[in-house]
Every structure is written in structure tokens, then in C-alpha cells.
N, C-alpha and C positions, 0 to 999 in steps of 0.2 A: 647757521646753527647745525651742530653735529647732530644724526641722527642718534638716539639713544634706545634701550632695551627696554621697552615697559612689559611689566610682565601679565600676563594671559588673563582673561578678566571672563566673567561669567557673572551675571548676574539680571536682577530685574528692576528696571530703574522709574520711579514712578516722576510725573511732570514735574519740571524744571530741574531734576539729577540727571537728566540724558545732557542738558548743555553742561554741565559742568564737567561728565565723562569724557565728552567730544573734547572740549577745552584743556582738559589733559591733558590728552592725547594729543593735540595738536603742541598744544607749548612744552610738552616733551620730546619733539619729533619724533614721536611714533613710528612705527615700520610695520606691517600684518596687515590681515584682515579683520575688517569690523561689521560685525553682521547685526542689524537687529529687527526684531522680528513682534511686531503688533498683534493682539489677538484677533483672529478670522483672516491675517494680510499675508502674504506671502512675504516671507524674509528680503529685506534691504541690505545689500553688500558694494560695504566700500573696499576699496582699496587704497592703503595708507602708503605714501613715500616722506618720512621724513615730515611729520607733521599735517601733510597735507591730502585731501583724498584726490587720486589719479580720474580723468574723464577723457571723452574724447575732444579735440580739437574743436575750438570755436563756442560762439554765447549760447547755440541751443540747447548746448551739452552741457554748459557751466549752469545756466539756467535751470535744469531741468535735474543737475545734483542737488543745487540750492533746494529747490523743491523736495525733492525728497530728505534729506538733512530736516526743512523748514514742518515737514507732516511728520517726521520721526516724535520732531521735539514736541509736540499738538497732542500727543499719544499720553492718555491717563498713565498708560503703566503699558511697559517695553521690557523684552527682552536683547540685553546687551550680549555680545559674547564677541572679544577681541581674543586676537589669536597671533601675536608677537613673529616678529621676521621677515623679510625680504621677499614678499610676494610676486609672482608674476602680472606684469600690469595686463587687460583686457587690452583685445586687438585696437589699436587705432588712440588707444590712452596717450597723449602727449600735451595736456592740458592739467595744469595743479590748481585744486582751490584748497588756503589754509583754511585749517581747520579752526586756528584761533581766529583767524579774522572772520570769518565766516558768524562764529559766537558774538562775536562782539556787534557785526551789527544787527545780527537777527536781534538782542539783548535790545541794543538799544534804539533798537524800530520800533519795539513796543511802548515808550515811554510820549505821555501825551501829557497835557495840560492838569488833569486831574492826580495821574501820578505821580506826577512831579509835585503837587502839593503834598500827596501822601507821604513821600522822601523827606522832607522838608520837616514835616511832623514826627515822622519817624526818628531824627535822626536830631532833633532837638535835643540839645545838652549832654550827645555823649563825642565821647572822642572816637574819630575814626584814624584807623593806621593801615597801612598796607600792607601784606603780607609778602615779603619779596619774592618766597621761591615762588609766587605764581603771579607775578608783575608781568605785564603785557611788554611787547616790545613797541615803542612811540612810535607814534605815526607823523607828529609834528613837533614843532615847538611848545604847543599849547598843552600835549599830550606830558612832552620831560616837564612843564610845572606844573601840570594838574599831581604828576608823578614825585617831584620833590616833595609838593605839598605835603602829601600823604606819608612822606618819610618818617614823619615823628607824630604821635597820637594830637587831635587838632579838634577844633569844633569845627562844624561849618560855617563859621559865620569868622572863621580864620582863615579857613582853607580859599574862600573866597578869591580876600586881596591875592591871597599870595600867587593862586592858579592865573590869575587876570585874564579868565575868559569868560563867555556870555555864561548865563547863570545854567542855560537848558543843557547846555553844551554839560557843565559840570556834574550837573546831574545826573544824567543821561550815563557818562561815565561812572559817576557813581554805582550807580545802576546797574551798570554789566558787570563791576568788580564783585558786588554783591552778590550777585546772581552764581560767577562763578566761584565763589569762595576765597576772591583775593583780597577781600576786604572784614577787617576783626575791629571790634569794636572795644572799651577799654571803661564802658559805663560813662558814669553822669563826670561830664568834666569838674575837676578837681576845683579849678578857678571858678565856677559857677557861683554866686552869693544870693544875699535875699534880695528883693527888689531895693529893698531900702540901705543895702551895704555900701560902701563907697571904698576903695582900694585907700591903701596906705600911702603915703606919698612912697617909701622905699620898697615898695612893691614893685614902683618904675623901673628900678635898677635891673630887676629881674627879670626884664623882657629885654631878650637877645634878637628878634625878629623885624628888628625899625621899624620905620613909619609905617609898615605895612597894618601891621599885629597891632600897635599904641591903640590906647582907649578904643576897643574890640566893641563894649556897651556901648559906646556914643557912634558907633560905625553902622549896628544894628538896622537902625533905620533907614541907610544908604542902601546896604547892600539886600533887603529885603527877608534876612532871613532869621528864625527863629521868634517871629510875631508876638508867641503864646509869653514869650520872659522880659521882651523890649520893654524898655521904662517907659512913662508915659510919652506918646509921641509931642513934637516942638510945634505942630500943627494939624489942622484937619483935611484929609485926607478925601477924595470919592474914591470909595475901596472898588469903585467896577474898573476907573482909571487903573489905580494903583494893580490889580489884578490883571488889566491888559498891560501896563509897562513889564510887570516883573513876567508875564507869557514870555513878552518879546526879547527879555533879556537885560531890559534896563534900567539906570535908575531911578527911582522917585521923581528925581527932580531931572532927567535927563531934555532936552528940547528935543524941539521938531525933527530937527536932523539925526538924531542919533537914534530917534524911532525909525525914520527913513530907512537908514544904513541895516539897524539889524531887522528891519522887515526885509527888505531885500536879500541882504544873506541868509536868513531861514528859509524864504521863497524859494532860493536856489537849491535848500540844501531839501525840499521837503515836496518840491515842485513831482507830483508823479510823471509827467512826461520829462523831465530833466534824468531819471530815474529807468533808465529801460534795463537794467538788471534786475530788478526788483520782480519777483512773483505773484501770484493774486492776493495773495495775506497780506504782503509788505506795501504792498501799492492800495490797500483798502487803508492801510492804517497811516499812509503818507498822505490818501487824501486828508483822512480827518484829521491828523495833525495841521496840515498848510489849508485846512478851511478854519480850526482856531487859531491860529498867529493872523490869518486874513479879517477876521472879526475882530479878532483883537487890536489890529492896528487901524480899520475903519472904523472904530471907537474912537479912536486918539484924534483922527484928524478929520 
């Protein structure tokens, strides 16, 4: 990515507008100085190369910017003040950490069993779209369809099939688009009806999205989302179950082995000694995260 011109910035950014500043900055590749300064703290100074803040060589020093970036963002209310252009970097600077990626996981470090229900509620029956000029760059495969997804205004209980990753994973995502402001909302989906509505048969015609998208209502109860509008369910359920399956990612009626499978890969991904970049805040909230998916999945079997 070309470095680009962001212009001079002053200001005083109260919690959760400091990551969305950084995120700018970063996905603009930025170039200056970024100072900001807490009340009672001695002012914090990065130095920007092209999106990313300059450190010195090696994890203490990566570690130990994380940190400070991770307390900036903890601050009720900060003073910002960027200062655009080709800065000289600090003796022994030969280490980059993005600025964007940086956002994105602090974002979605915070995200736990409980606010993942929150999202879920929140975001019940409207359309989400993405906002391209501030579209992340993918990090994988799962990232360009969470990505397509969101290309056209969607419910979540669309966006689902078509992302085909774990549900925490999408969320999570969710979450950070949020957070940063790359995510606009388009109100109560259009397609939305009463409980008792039933679609026209030439309504079919209308869905360009295949097998994915088809009868979305009778999908509802698969993919776990949007509870509060699902028609009546086809069976009864123990909602402690059903709440440990959709923790871990799965479905309703997934078996034994595919709780296995995504216990294991949140284990890996949420593991705090698997995790040794991680700071005191991110590694308190990795435990609690991977002690509920642990409960969660000790339920199950």
C-alpha cells in the first residue's frame, strides 16, 4: 500500500474513538507523528511509517508498543494530535507494527460469550453492509467471504451461509467493523414479515443468492440466529445445550465430532500460553474467553 497524506489532526477522543482514529491511520498509511496524551500521564509518541507505528527490534519492544496503544485505547478521554510526514524514526526503530491489524485484534479480543449474544440481539432484523472505503485488507479465505458477504445489505441470518465460517469467528468480525466504523446499517430488513406471512411462490424467482439464501425462515433454526422472530421451533430443545453448541460455533443438531473439532480450534486460538504476544488485558480476557468454550464443551460430552 502507497503511503498517503492524512492531514494534521488535534483533537480529544473520548473511549472507543481513539481505536477508530488509529484505524485510520493505519488503513490510510499514514506517515507523522501521533502523540497522545491521558490526563495526569506523560504524553505517548508513535511514530508512523506508512500505516504502521516504527519500534525497536524484537517481541519486548513489539510487546511493550502493543501495550501502550492497548492503555491509550482504556483512557476515558485522550488527547489526540497527529502531525502528518515523514518522521525521523527513534534510534534502533527497525521493527513495524500495523496499525490496522493492531485494531482489529485488540477489537476483537474483547468479544466473549455474553457479547456475542448482545450482537446477535442487536443486529436482529436489520441489514448490514459494508462500508468499502474502510474495508480491512483479508487475512484469509474466510476473511474475502465474511467480506463478499457484506458486499450487499444482508440480515445475519444470511450473511451466515454465505461467510461459511464458525459463527464466533463472524461475529467477532462483526465486531471490529463496528467498532471501527466500517460497518452501516440499512434498518429493519425489507424482507422481514409477520410471523404468520408466508412468501409468494414468485417471490422465489427473486432470490439471485442459491441454495445458500433459499427459505432464510426455515434456515433460522440451523444457523442459531435471530431467536426473538424464528417461527415456532420443529422441536424441543435444552437451551443450556443449545447455548453451549452455538458458544462453540455449532449447529443445533451438529454431533460429537464437530463439537470436538471446533473445541479444539478455539482452544488453539484462545489457549493464553499458545498466545505469548498478548499483554496483561488480552491474556485476562483470553483466559475467560477459553474457560467458556471449556465449560461449554464439558457440557456437551
Amino acid at each position: 500500500m502507497q503511503g498517503t497524506t492524512e492531514p494534521d489532526l488535534r483533537r480529544t477522543a473520548g473511549r472507543g474513538e481513539l481505536v477508530q482514529l488509529v484505524y485510520r491511520l493505519g488503513h490510510g498509511a499514514a506517515s507523522g507523528v501521533l502523540t497522545l496524551t491521558a490526563r495526569a500521564t506523560r504524553p505517548e509518541v508513535f511514530v508512523l511509517r506508512r500505516g504502521a507505528a516504527v519500534c525497536a527490534q524484537g517481541e519486548p519492544a513489539k510487546r511493550t508498543l502493543v501495550a501502550r496503544l492497548a492503555r491509550a485505547a482504556a483512557e476515558a478521554s485522550i488527547a489526540v494530535t497527529f502531525e502528518s510526514g515523514v518522521a525521523a524514526c527513534p534510534p534502533g526503530a527497525l521493527q513495524q507494527v500495523s496499525l490496522a491489524g493492531w485494531v482489529r485484534s485488540h477489537i476483537e479480543a474483547q468479544l466473549d460469550g455474553s457479547l456475542a449474544e448482545t450482537l446477535v440481539r442487536e443486529f436482529a432484523g436489520i441489514c448490514l453492509l459494508l462500508r468499502t472505503e474502510l474495508a480491512p485488507q483479508p487475512l484469509d479465505e474466510a476473511d474475502r467471504r465474511m467480506l463478499a458477504a457484506l458486499a450487499q445489505p444482508r440480515r445475519l441470518d444470511q450473511i451466515w451461509p454465505l461467510a461459511r465460517t464458525p459463527r464466533f469467528r463472524l461475529l467477532a468480525f462483526l465486531h471490529f467493523l463496528r467498532a471501527v466504523g466500517a460497518l452501516a446499517t440499512e434498518g429493519v430488513a425489507e424482507t422481514e414479515r409477520s410471523p404468520g406471512h408466508r412468501a409468494k411462490p414468485e417471490a422465489a424467482d427473486q432470490r439471485s443468492e442459491g441454495s445458500a439464501e433459499s427459505d432464510v425462515r426455515g434456515d433460522r433454526m440451523k444457523y442459531g440466529f435471530l431467536a426473538a422472530e424464528r417461527d415456532a421451533p420443529a422441536r424441543v430443545l435444552d437451551p443450556r445445550r443449545v447455548a453451549a453448541m452455538r458458544l462453540l460455533g455449532v449447529d443445533d443438531d451438529g454431533d460429537a465430532g464437530a463439537v470436538k473439532r471446533a473445541y479444539r480450534r478455539l482452544a488453539r486460538a484462545l489457549h493464553p500460553d499458545l498466545q505469548p504476544h498478548a499483554d496483561a488485558q488480552q491474556r485476562r480476557t483470553l483466559e475467560r474467553r477459553f474457560a467458556e468454550v471449556t465449560a461449554a464443551y464439558e457440557a456437551l460430552v
